[in-house]
Residue, then its C-alpha position, 0 to 999 in steps of 0.5 A: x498517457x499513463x497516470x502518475x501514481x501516489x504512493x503512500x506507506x500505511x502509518x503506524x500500527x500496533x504491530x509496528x509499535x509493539x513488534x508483535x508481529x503476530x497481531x491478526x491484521x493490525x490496526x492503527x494505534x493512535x499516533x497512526x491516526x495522528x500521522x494520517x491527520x498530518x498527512x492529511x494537511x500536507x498533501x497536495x493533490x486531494x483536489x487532483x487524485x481521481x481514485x484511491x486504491x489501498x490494500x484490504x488490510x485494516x490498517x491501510x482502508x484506515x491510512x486511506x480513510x484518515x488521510x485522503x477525506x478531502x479526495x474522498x469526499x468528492x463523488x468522482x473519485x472511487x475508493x477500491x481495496x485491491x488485494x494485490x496492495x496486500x504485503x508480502x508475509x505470512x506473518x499474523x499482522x499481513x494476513x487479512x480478516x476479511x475473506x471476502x467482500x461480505x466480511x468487509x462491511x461488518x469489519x469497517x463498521x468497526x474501524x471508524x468512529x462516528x464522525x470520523x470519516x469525512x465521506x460515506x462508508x458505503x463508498x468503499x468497493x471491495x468486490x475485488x477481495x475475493x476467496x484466497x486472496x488472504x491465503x498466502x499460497x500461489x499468487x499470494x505466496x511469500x515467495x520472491x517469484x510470486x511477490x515480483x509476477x504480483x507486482x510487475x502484473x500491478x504495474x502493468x494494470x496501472x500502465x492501462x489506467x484511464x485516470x491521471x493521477x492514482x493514489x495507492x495505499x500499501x505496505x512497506x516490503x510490496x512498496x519495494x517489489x513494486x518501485x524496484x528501488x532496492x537491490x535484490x543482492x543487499x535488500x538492506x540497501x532498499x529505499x525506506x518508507x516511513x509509517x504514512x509517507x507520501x512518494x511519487x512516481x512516473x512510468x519510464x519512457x518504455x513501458x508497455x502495456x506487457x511490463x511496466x516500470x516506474x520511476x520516482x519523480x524529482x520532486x519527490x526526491x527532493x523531499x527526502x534523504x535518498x540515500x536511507x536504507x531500510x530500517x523497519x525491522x519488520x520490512x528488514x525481516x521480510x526482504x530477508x526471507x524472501x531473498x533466503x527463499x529465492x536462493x534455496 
């Protein structure tokens, strides 16, 4: 059976607070680490996850690291940055530092205080941030096509997971290209994520391992207002450009 899939929007960084866009892979300001910790506390599958994956963003290794210790902290479940978590701009806060996996280490050093982490560093695999992944040209591009085949090839890989339960840790404009849960002709109509919000999603019915599709659970409806629209205006920007790119 195809795993259920956690999905979880980084939480604030310093871009977000600031709408300085041009902060080189933002980190999390302080009430960022504060809405991990509540994340942290509400969450109710840190005993049932079997792996964590999030995107090689600053921001994101630390909302997975801040929010999912208790997960973490148990030996079985593996810790995997994927570079196709990524998001989608060009712009200075989504572009990575970290060229390759030799540059994670030293970066995640830098990111944790002492005592901050309730598992051990070194349990973070980056072996899949590989050279270009931080390039934003090809498969990376900010185009609409090459933002949707990186998505549609995501779903189909987490189609074929083996575990029940995977926790992904992303970006607020990929979390739409990923679900499909907004209207390519009016993106402001798209579902919103908050800064560290938790949503939860299942494969449709006729999913293959060719192209996959998912749907959000009832529950996880039932948590919130489902008919927000996108209001991040960074996330706003971003559906923006990549629709105007689509048309020309």
């Amino acid at each position: 059976m195809p795993p259920r899939i956690h999905l979880v929007r980084h939480a604030q960084g310093e871009h977000n607070a600031t709408r300085d866009y041009t902060i080189r892979d933002a980190v999390l300001t302080q009430k960022g680490k504060e809405q991990c910790r509540a994340l942290q506390s509400t969450f109710a599958h840190h005993n049932s996850v079997n792996i964590v994956f999030a995107s090689p963003l600053r921001r994101t290794i630390q909302t997975a690291a801040l929010s999912f210790g208790p997960a973490l902290s148990r030996n079985d479940v593996p810790f995997v940055l994927l570079p196709v978590l990524q998001e989608v701009s060009n712009i200075g806060c989504d572009v990575g530092i970290a060229n390759t996996a030799a540059d994670v280490k030293p970066l995640l050093t830098e990111l944790f205080e002492e005592g901050e982490l309730e598992f051990d560093i070194n349990k973070i695999d980056a072996s899949a941030v590989t050279e270009g992944w931080n390039s934003k040209k090809g498969y990376w591009a900010y185009e609409k096509e090459a933002i949707s085949n990186r998505a549609a090839d995501l779903r189909a890989w987490l189609f074929q997971r083996p575990e029940a339960e995977v926790l992904l840790v992303t970006h607020g404009a990929f979390a739409h290209f990923l679900t499909e849960d907004w209207n390519v002709d009016d993106p402001m109509m798209g579902t919103a994520y908050s800064n560290c919000e938790h949503r939860e999603f299942i494969f449709t019915s006729g999913s293959t391992a060719k192209e996959a599709h998912v749907t959000e659970t009832k529950e996880s409806r039932a948590r919130r207002n489902t008919q927000e629209k996108e209001e991040d205006p960074h996330v706003v920007d971003e559906l923006k450009t990549v629709e105007e790119k689509a048309k020309k």
